[in-house]
C-alpha positions in Angstrom: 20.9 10.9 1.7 17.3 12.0 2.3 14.5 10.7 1.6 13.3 13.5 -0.5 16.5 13.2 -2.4 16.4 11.7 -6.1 18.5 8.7 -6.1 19.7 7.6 -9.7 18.6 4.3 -10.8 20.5 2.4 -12.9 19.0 -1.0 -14.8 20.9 -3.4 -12.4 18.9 -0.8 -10.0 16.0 -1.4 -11.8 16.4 -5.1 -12.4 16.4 -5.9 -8.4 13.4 -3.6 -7.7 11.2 -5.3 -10.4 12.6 -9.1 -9.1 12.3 -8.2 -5.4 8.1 -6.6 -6.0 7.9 -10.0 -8.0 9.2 -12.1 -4.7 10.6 -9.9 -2.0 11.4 -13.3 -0.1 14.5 -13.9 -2.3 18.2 -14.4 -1.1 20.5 -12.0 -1.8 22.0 -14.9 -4.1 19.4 -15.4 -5.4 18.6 -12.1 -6.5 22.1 -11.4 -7.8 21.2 -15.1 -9.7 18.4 -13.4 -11.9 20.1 -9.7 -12.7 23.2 -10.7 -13.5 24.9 -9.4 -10.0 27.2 -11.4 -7.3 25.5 -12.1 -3.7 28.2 -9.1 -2.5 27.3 -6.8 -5.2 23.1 -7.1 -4.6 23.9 -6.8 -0.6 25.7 -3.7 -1.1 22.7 -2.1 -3.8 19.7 -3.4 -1.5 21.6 -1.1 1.7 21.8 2.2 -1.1 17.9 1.3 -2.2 17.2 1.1 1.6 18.8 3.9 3.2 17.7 6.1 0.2 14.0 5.0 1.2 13.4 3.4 -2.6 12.8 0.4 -0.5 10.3 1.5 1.8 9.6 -2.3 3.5 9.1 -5.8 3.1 5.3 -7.0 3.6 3.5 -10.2 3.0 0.4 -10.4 0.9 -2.4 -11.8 2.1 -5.6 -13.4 0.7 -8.1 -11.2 2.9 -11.3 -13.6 2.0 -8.9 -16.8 3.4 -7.9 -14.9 6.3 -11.8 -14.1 7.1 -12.3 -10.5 5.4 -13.9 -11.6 2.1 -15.6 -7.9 1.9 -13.1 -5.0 0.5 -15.1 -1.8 0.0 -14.0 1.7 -1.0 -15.2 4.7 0.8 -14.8 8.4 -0.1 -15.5 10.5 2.7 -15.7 14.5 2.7 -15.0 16.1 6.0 -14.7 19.2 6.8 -11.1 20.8 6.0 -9.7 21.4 8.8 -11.1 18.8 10.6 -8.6 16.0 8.5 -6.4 15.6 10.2 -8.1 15.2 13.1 -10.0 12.4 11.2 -6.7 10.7 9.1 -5.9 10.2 13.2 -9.1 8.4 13.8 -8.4 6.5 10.9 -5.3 5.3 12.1 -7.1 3.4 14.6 -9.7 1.4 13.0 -8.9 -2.0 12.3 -10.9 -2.6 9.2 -8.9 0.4 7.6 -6.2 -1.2 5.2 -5.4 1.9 3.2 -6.7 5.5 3.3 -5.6 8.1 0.8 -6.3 12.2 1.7 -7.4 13.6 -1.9 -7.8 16.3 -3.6 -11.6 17.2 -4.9 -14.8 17.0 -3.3 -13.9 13.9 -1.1 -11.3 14.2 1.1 -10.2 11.1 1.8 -10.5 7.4 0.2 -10.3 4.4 2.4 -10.1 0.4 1.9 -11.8 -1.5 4.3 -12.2 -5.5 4.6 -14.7 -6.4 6.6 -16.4 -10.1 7.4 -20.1 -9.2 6.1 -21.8 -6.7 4.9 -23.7 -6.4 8.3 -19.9 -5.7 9.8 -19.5 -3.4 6.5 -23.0 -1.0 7.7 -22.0 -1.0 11.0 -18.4 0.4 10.1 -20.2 2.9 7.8 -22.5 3.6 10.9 -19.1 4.1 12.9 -17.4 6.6 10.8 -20.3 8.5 9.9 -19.3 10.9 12.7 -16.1 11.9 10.8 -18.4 13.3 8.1 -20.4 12.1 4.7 -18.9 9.4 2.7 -20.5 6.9 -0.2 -19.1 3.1 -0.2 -18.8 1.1 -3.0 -18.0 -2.9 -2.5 -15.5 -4.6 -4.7 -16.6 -7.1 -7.0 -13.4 -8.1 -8.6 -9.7 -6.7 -9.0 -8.8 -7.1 -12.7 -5.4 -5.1 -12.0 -4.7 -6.3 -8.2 -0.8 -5.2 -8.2 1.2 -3.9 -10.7 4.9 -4.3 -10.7 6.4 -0.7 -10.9 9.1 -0.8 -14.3 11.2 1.9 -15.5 9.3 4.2 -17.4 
């Protein structure tokens, strides 16, 4: 199976998806605990969710002010069109980038940064200016910082 390929969910399916984004560190016991499942049974659902790419990896979240980036800005950049993805490669390389989204619109891209100051923030924004023109905004708060993904 593909990634591109529409794998049907079921609501065990759904159950473990919505338990694992709430804790992904749980056992497979665990897991199989809270949606009704044995250990055997989750092992053998987490493998289809993988290999189908539903699962796409396991990450730790991370308080970026405790770990010294207490600065997350937005910035929408416009380059050039056909000079993209020249710059998504650029991108690629710079540390303080922690996501960056190619858009449709006037921009073409939209890019979280964390940075340590906002001295370290202008000299990013110095440092990508080459790519093309962007406008930053700085995060104040995160009212909706991660929403668990339900069945619809």
């Amino acid at each position: 199976m593909t990634s591109e390929s529409i794998y049907p969910l079921d609501e065990s399916d759904w159950r473990l998806l919505v338990a694992l984004q709430e804790q992904a560190r749980l056992s497979y016991t665990e897991l199989g605990r809270r949606v009704g499942l044995s250990a055997p049974a989750v092992t053998e659902r987490m493998r289809k969710l993988e290999d189908a790419g539903i699962i796409a990896g396991y990450h730790a979240e991370l308080n970026l002010a405790k770990a010294g980036l207490p600065i997350t800005a937005y910035m929408r950049m416009s380059t050039p069109r056909e000079e993209s993805p020249r710059v998504a490669e650029r991108l690629r390389d710079v540390a303080e980038v922690l996501e960056c989204a190619r858009v449709a619109g006037p921009d073409s891209f939209i890019i979280k940064v964390g940075v340590a100051s906002i001295p370290h923030l202008e000299a990013l924004i110095d440092r990508l200016a080459q790519y093309g023109q962007s406008s930053t905004s700085i995060v104040l708060s995160t009212p909706v910082p991660r929403r668990i993904v339900e069945p619809r």
